[in-house]
TORKOLDREN-802075 format. One record per residue (C-alpha): residue in one letter; x, y, z. Coordinates in Angstrom, 1 decimal. Example, Ala and Ser with C-alpha at 12.3 -4.5 7.8 and 13.67 -1.06 7.14 Angstrom:
TORKOLDREN-802075
PT   residu       px       py       pz
PT        a     12.3     -4.5      7.8
PT        s     13.7     -1.1      7.1
END
This chain:
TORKOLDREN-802075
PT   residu       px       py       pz
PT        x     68.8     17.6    125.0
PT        x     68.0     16.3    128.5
PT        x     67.0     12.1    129.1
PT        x     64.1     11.5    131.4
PT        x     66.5     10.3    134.1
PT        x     68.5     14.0    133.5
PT        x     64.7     15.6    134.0
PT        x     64.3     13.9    137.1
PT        x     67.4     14.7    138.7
PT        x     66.9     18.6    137.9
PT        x     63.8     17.9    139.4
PT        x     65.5     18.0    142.8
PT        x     68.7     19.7    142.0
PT        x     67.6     22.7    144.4
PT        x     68.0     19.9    147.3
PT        x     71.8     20.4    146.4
PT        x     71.5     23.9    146.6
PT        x     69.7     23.7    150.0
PT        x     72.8     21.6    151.2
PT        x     75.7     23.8    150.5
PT        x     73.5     27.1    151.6
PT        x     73.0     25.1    155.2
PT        x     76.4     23.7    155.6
PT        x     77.9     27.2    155.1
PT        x     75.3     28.4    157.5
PT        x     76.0     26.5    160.1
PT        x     80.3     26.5    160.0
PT        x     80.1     23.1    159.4
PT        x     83.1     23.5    156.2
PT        x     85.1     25.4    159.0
PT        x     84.3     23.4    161.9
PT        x     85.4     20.4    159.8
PT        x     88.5     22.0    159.2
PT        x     89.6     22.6    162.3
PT        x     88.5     19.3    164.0
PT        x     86.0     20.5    166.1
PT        x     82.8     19.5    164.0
PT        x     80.1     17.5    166.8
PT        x     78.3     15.3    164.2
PT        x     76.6     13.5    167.0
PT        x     73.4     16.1    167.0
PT        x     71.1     14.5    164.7
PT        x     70.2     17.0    162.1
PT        x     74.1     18.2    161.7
PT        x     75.1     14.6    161.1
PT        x     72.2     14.4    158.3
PT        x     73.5     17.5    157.0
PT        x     77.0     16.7    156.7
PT        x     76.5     12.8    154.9
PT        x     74.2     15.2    152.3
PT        x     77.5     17.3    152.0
PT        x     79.7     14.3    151.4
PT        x     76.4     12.4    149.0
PT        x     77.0     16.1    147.0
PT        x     80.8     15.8    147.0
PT        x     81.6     18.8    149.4
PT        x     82.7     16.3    152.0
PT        x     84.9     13.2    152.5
PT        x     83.7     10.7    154.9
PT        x     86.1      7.8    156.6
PT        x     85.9      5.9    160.0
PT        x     82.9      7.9    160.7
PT        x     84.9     11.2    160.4
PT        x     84.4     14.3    157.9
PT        x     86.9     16.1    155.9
PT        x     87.0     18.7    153.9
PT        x     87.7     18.1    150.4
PT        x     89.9     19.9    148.4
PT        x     87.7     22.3    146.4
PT        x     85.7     22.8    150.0
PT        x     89.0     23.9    151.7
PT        x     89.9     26.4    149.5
PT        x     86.4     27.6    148.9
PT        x     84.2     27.2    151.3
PT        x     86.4     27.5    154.5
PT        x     86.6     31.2    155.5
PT        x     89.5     32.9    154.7
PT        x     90.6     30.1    152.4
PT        x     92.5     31.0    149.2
PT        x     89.3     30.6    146.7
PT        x     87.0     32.2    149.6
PT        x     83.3     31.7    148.0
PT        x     81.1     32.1    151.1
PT        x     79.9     35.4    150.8
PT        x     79.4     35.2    147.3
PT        x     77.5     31.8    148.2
PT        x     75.1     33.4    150.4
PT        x     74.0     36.1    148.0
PT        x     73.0     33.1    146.2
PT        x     70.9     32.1    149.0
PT        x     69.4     35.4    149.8
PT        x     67.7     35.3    146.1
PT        x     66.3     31.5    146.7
PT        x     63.6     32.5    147.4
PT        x     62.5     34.8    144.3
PT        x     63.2     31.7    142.3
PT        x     60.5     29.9    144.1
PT        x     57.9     33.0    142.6
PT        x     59.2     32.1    138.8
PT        x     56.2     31.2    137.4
PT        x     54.9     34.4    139.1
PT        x     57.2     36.7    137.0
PT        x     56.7     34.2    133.9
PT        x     53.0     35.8    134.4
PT        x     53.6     39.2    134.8
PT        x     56.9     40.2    133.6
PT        x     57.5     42.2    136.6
PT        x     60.2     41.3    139.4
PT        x     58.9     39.5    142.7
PT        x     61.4     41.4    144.8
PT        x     61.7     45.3    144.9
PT        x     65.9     45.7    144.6
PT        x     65.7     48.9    146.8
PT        x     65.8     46.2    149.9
PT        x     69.5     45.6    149.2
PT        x     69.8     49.1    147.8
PT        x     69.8     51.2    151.0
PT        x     66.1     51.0    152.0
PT        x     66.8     47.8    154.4
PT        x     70.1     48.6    156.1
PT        x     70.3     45.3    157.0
PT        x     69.6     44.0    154.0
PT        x     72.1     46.3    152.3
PT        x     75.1     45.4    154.5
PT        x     74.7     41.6    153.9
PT        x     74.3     42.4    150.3
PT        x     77.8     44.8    150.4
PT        x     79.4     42.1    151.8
PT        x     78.6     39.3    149.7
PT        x     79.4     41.2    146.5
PT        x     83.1     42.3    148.0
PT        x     83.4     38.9    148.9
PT        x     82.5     37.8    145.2
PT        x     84.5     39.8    143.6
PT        x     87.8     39.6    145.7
PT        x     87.1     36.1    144.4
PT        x     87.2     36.0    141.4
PT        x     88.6     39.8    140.8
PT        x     92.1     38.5    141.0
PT        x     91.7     36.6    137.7
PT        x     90.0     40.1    136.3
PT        x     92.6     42.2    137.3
PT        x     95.9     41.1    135.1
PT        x     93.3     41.0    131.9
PT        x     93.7     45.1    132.3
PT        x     96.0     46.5    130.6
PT        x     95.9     50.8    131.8
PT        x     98.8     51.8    129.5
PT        x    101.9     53.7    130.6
PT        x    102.3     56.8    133.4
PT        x     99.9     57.3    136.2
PT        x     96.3     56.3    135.3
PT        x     93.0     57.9    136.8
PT        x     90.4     55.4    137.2
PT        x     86.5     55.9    137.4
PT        x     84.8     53.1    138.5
PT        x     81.3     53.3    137.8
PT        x     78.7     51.1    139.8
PT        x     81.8     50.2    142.1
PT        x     79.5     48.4    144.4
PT        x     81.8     48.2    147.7
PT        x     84.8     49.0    146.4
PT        x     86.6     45.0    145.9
PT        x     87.3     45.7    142.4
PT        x     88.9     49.1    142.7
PT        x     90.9     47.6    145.8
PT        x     92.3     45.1    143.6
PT        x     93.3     47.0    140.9
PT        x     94.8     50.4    143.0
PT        x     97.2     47.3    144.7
PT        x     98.1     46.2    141.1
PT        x     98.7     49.6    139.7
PT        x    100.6     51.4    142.2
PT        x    100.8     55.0    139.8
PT        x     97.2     54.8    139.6
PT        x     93.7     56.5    141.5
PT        x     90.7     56.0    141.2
PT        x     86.7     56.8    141.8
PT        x     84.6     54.7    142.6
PT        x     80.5     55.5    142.2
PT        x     77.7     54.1    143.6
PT        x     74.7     54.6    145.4
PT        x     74.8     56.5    148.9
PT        x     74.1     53.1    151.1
PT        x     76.8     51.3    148.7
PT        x     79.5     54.1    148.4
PT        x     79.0     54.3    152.2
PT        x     80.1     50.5    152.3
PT        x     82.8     50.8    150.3
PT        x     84.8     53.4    152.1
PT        x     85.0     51.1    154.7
PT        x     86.5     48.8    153.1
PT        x     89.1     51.0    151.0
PT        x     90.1     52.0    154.4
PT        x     90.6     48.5    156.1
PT        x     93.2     48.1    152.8
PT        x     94.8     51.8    153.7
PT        x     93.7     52.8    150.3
PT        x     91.9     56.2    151.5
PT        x     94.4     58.1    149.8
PT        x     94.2     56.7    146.2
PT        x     90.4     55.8    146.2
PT        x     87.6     58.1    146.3
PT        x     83.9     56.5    147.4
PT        x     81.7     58.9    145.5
PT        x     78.2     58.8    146.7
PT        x     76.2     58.8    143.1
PT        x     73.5     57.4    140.7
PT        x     75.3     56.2    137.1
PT        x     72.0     56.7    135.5
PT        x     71.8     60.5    135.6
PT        x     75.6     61.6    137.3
PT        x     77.6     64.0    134.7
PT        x     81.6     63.5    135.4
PT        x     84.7     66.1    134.7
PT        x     85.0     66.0    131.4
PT        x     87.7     64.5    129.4
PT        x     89.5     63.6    132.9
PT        x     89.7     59.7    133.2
PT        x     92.0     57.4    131.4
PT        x     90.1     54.5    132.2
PT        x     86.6     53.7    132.8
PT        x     85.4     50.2    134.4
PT        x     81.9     49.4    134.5
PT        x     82.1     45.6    136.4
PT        x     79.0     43.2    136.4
PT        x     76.4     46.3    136.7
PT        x     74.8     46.6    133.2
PT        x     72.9     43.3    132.9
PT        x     70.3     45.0    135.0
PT        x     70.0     47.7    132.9
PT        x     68.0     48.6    129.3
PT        x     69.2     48.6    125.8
PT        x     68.7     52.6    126.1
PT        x     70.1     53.0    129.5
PT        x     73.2     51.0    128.5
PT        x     73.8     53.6    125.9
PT        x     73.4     56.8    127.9
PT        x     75.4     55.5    130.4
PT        x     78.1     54.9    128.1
PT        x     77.6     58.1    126.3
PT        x     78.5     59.7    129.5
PT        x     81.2     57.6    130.6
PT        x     82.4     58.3    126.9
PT        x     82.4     62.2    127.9
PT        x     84.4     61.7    131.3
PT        x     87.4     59.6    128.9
PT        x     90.1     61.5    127.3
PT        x     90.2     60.8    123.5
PT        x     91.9     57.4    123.7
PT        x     91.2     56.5    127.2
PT        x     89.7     53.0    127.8
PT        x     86.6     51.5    128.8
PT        x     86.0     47.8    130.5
PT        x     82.8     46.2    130.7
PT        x     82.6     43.1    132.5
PT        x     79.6     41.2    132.5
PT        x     77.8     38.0    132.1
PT        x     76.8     38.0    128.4
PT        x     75.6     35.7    126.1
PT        x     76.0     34.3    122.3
PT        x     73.7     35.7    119.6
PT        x     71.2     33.6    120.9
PT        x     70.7     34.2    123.8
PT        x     70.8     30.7    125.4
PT        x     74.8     29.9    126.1
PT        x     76.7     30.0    128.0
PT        x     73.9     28.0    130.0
PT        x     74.7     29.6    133.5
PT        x     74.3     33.3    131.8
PT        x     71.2     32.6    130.1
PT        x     70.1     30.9    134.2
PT        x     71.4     34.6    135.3
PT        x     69.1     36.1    132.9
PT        x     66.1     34.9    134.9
PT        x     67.9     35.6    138.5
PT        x     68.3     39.4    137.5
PT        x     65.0     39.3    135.7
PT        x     63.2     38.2    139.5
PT        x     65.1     41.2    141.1
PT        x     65.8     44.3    139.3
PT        x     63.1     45.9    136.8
PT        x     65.3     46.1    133.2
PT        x     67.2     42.6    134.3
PT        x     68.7     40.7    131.7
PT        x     71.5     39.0    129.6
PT        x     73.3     40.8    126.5
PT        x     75.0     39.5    124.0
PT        x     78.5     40.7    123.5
PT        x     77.7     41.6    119.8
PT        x     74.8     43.8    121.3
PT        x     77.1     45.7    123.6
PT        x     79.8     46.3    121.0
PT        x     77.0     47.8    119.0
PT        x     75.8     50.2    122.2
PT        x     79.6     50.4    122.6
PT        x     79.6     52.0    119.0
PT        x     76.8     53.9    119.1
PT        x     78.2     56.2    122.5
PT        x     81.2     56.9    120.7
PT        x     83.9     54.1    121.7
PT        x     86.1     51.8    118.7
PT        x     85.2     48.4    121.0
PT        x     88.2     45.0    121.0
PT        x     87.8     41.6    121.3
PT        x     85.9     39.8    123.5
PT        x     87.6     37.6    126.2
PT        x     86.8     35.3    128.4
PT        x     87.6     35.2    132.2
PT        x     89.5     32.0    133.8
PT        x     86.8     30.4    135.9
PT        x     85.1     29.5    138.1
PT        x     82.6     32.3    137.1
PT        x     81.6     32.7    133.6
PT        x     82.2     36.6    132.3
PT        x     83.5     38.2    129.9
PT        x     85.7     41.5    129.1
PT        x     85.6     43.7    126.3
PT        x     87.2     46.7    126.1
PT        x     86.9     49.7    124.0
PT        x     89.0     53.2    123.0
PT        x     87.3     56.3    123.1
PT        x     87.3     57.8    119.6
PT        x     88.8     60.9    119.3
PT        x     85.3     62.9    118.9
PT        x     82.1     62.0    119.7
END
């Protein structure tokens, strides 16, 4: 329960927001870092006292540094690199400003095929903010998945640009893998497997996980990565259903996702994420993990424990067997 003084200081907790978006847009974390920052232009100097006011800078004799947390995540190419991931947050800013809009109508204020392909632009900024989110907090992911013994074959389904599929083909040296997505997206994500020399040992498939049919019985593993909280109850299951088909009978499937309690309403950031999918994809939600081991059930998987990711983002990974018959 929030005091009056905690009501007014949400009030304005987008001016925070509007800080860190700006400083990142204008170098000022990297300029600050390697000494060359100017902070006698007016606006940057204003800009970079609201950085240290918000804690993302240190201020002494007139000079800014970095603090720690802001050198390792908001320099690029520092070791917690959060910029790109940051800026996807500021490319949806402004659908949260049309809230009460979708409060009204139920229906998104932005049409997702922008980042989808339709707005090449739009799609390549959006590529490389997701690969830079999840190399970020991927490396966390990865040692949470355990393939089994021998050489594993790995479908990747809504693989986005490929980051997650990186990470894990450079962990798992016996194992290959496919990675699906949409033609714009897939398209984005052979570039990148080939910048890590991975060509040979990942596939970009070009694809649609809402209506693609795979090789039957021919994975051991299927991952399915921060994609489903924009789908329905029903499309969850069919997709699973057919992800189900492409397992062998004991292969396993990850799901990693923001999900909620039973009620909905904690973790607080995944019930916040609710609403930012809600504003930008037609089916956008959160799920419960006791709602997805019930989908999980119903497409023919025996679904695990539910764990939680180290931070700083808040998922969660279950994992489930295929049952021996569907």
């Amino acid at each position: 329960m929030k005091s009056v003084q905690e009501i007014v200081d949400l009030a304005s907790a987008y001016y925070g927001s509007a800080v860190l978006f700006a400083a990142i847009d204008c170098d000022v974390f990297a300029q600050v870092e390697a000494g060359t920052f100017d902070a006698s232009a007016r606006g940057l100097r204003l800009l970079a006292d609201a950085c240290v006011a918000e804690g993302l800078l240190e201020k002494r004799d007139g000079r800014y540094f970095n603090t720690p947390a802001a050198k390792a995540a908001l320099v690029p190419g520092g070791p917690a690199d959060l910029t790109k991931a940051i800026r996807y947050n500021r490319d949806v800013y402004p659908a949260w400003g049309k809230l009460a809009e979708f409060a009204r109508t139920g229906k998104p204020v932005e049409r997702p095929e922008i980042h989808l392909g339709e707005d090449a632009a739009r799609t390549k900024a959006f590529a490389a903010a997701m690969f830079g989110r999840a190399m970020g907090i991927g490396k966390a992911i990865v040692p949470m998945l355990d393939f089994g013994p021998g050489p594993v074959r790995l479908l990747d389904l809504a693989g986005g640009p490929g980051a997650y599929a990186i990470l894990i083909a450079q962990a798992n040296p016996a194992l290959t893998a496919v990675t699906v997505d949409l033609p714009a997206i897939s398209a984005e994500a052979a570039g990148y497997v080939a910048k890590f020399g991975l060509q040979d040992r990942i596939s970009c498939r070009p694809g649609d996980y809402h209506t693609d049919v795979y090789e039957e019985a021919a994975y051991d593993a299927v991952t399915i990565f921060g994609a489903l909280h924009q789908e329905s109850p029903e499309q969850i299951v069919d997709i699973l259903r057919r992800a189900r088909r492409a397992l062998k009978p004991g292969g396993r499937l990850f799901v990693l996702d923001m999900m909620t309690d039973e009620t909905h309403t904690a973790p607080a950031f995944s019930a916040l994420f609710a609403v930012n999918m809600a504003l930008t994809t037609e089916n956008g939600w959160v799920f419960s993990d006791a709602e997805l081991k019930g989908w999980m059930t119903e497409a023919g998987f025996a679904p695990g424990e539910t764990r939680t990711v180290p931070p700083p983002m808040p998922h969660w990974l279950v994992t489930a067997v295929a049952k021996s018959s569907l």
